[in-house]
C-alpha positions in Angstrom: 72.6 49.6 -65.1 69.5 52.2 -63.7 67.4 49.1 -64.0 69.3 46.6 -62.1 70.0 49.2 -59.5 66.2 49.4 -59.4 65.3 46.1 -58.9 67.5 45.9 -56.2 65.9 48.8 -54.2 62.1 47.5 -55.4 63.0 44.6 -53.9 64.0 46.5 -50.2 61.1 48.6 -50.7 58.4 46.0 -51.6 59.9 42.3 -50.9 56.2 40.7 -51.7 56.1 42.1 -55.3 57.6 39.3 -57.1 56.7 36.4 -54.6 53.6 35.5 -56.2 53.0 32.0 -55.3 52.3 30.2 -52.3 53.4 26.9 -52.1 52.0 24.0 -50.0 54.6 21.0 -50.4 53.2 18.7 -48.2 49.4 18.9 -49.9 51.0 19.2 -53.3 49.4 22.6 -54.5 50.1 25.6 -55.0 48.1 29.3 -55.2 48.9 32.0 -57.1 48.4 35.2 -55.5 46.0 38.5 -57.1 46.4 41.0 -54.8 42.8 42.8 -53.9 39.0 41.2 -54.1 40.9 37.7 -55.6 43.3 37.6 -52.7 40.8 38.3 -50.4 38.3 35.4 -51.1 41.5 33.5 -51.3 42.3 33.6 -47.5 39.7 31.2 -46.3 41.3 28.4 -48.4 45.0 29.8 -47.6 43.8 29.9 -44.0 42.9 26.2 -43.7 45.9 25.1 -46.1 47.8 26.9 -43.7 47.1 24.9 -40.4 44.1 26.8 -39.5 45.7 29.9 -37.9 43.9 32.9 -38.3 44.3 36.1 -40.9 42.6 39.0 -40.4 41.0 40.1 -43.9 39.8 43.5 -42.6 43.6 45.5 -43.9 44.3 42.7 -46.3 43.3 44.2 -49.1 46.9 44.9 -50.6 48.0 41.6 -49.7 51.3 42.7 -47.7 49.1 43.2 -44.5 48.4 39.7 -43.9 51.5 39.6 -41.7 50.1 36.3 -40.6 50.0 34.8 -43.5 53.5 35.5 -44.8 55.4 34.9 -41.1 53.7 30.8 -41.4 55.7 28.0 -43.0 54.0 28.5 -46.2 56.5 29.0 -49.0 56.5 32.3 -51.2 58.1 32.1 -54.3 58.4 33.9 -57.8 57.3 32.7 -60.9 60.8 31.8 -61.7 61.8 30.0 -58.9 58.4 28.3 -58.5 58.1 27.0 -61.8 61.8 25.4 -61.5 61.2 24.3 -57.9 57.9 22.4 -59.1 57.2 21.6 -62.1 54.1 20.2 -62.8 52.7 20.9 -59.6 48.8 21.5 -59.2 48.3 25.7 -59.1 44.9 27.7 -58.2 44.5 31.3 -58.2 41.1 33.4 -58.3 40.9 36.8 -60.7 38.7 39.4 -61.3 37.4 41.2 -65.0 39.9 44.2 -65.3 37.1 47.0 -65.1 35.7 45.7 -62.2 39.5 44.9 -60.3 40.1 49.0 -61.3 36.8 50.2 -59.6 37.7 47.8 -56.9 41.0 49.0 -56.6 40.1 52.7 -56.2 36.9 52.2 -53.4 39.8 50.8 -51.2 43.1 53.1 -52.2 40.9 56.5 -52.7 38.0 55.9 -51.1 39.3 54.0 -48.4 40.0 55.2 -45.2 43.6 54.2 -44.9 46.6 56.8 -46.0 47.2 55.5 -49.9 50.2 53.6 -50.0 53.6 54.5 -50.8 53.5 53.4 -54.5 49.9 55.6 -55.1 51.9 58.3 -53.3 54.9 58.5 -55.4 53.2 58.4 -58.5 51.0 61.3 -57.3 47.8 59.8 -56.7 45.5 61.9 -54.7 42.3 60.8 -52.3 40.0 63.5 -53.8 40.8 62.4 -57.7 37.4 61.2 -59.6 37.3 57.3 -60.8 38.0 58.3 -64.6 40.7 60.5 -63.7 42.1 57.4 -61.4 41.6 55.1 -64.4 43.1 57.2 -66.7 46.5 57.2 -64.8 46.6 53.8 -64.5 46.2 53.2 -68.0 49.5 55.1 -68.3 51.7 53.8 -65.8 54.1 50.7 -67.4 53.1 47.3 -66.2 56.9 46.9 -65.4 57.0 48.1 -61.9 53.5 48.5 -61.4 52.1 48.1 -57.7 50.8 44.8 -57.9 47.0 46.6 -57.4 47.1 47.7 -60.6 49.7 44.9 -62.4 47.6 43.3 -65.4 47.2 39.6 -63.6 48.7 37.9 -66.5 52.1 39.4 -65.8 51.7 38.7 -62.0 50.6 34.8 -63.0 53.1 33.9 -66.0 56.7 33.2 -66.6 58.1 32.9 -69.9 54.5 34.7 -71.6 53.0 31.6 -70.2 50.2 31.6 -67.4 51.2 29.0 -64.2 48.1 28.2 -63.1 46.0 25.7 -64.7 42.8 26.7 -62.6 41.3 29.8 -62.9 38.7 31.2 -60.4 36.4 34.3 -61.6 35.3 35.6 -58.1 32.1 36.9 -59.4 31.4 33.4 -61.2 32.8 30.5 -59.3 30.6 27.6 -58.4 31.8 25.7 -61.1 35.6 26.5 -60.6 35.5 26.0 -56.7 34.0 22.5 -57.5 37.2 21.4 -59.1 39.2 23.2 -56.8 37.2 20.8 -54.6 38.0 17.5 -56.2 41.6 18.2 -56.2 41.8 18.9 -52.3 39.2 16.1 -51.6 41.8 14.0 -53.1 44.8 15.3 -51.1 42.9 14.9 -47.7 41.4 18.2 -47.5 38.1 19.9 -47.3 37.8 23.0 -49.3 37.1 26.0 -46.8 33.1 27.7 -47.0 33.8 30.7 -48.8 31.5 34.0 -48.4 31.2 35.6 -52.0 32.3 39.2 -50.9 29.2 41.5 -51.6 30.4 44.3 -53.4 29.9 48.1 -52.2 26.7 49.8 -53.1 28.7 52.6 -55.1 30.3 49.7 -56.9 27.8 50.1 -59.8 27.6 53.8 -59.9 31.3 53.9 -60.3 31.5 50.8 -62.7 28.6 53.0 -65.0 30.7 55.9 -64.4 33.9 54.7 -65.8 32.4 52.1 -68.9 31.1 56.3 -70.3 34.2 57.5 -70.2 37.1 57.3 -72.4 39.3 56.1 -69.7 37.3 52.7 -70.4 39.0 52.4 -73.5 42.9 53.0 -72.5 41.7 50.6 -69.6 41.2 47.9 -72.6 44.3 48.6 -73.8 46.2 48.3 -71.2 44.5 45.3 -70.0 44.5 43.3 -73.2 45.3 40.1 -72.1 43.9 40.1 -69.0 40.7 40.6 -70.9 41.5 38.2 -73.3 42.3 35.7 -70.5 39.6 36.5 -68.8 37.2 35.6 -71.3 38.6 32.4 -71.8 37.8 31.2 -68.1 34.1 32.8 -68.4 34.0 30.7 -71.3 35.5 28.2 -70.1 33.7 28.2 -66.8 31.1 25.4 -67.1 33.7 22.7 -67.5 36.9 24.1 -65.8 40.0 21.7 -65.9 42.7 21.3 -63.9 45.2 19.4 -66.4 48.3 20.8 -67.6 47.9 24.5 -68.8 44.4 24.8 -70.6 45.5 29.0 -69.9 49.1 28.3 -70.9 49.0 29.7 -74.7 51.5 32.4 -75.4 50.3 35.8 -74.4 51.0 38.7 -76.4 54.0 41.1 -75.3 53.0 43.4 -72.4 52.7 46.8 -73.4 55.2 49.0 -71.8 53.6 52.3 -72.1 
C-alpha cells in the first residue's frame, strides 16, 4: 500500500522520471533518454528530429529543464508503454562509464552553481560534501526511486531485465556508433546533426583520480554492476556496432535494492 501511494506522489513530484523515451513516429525511431553528459550530447540530434526548434543546453543538465523539448509534439513514453506501443521500432540512446557519469554528476549538482535539486536535498546531500563522501552515498541509496542522475542506466533503459535500445552510444568513444546512427537516419530522410564532443572540466581528472583511491570506487562497482557490465559490451562492441534486434537485450542480473 506505502508503495503504491508512493508512486503516485513520485509521479506529481517528478512526472519525467519514468518517461524515458522519446518517440519520433513519423521518422520511425526512437531515443532513449540518460539524463546528464548522455542527454546532453543528445539534444543536437533531438533538436533536428524535433523540427529544428531550439533547446537551450546551458540548465539541461538534469533533463527536466529542457522545457522546450518536452512542450513539442515529440512523444514521451515509459519503457512499458513504449515497448507495447512499438515494437520493433529502431531505438538510440548515448551512455557514459558509471565512474565517470558519478564525477560528472557531482561537478554539476555540488559544484554547480544552481541550488541542488529537490531529490539531492531530501536525501541530505550537501554542496560542501567531498567527491568520495558524495560517491559513497550514492552507493547506498536503492536504485528504486533513485533521481534519474544517479539511476544505474540499465534500469532507466530496460523493461522486463531487458535493454530497449539496440544502439548504444559511449559519449567518450562514438565515431563508430554515430556512423550507424547515421545510416539509419540517412535512410529515413535525415541528416544526422554535427555533434560537439563536450570537453570535460579540467577538475574532471583530479576528481576521477580522487575517487578510483578511495573505497567508495568499490561500492560504486557494486552498485553499478550492470551498467558496468553493459558498458563493456558496447566498448567492445564499438568497432562494429549494430543496429539489429537487441545485440544488448540479454537478461541483466536483478538490481540490487540496497
Amino acid at each position: 500500500m506505502f508503495g503504491a501511494v508512493y508512486n503516485l506522489l513520485d509521479k506529481k513530484r517528478r512526472p519525467l522520471r519514468h518517461h524515458t523515451f522519446m518517440v519520433f513516429p513519423e521518422i520511425g525511431i526512437a531515443y532513449g533518454r540518460i539524463p546528464g553528459d548522455p542527454f546532453l550530447m543528445a539534444l543536437p540530434i533531438i533538436t533536428a528530429l524535433k523540427g529544428g526548434r531550439s533547446v537551450r543546453a546551458k540548465h539541461a543538465f538534469n533533463c527536466a529543464s529542457a522545457s522546450e523539448v518536452w512542450q513539442s509534439d515529440v512523444e514521451l513514453l515509459t519503457a512499458r508503454e513504449y515497448v507495447r506501443k512499438y515494437p520493433g521500432m529502431p531505438t538510440f540512446s548515448f551512455i557514459q562509464s558509471p565512474l565517470a557519469r558519478i564525477v560528472s554528476c557531482y561537478e554539476n549538482v555540488i559544484l554547480g552553481d544552481m541550488a541542488l535539486p529537490a531529490y539531492f536535498e531530501e536525501k541530505r546531500f550537501v554542496k560542501s560534501m567531498p567527491i568520495a563522501a558524495f560517491a559513497a552515498k550514492v552507493a547506498a541509496l536503492p536504485d528504486l526511486h533513485a533521481d534519474n542522475l544517479i539511476r544505474s542506466q540499465t534500469a532507466i533503459l530496460s523493461y522486463r531485465n531487458k535493454i530497449i535500445p539496440d544502439l548504444l552510444i559511449d559519449i567518450d568513444g562514438p565515431a563508430n556508433g554515430l556512423a550507424e546512427l547515421a545510416r539509419l537516419l540517412q535512410a529515413r530522410g535525415h541528416d544526422l546533426a554535427e555533434l560537439t564532443q563536450k570537453t570535460a572540466p579540467s577538475s574532471r581528472k583530479t576528481l576521477m583520480n580522487e575517487l578510483v583511491r578511495s573505497p567508495a570506487a568499490s561500492l560504486l562497482h557494486r552498485r553499478y554492476a550492470n551498467d558496468g557490465q553493459l558498458f563493456a559490451t558496447v566498448t567492445q562492441n564499438a568497432a562494429a556496432p549494430r543496429l539489429t534486434s537487441s545485440p544488448y537485450a540479454a537478461e541483466l542480473r536483478p538490481a540490487r535494492s540496497n
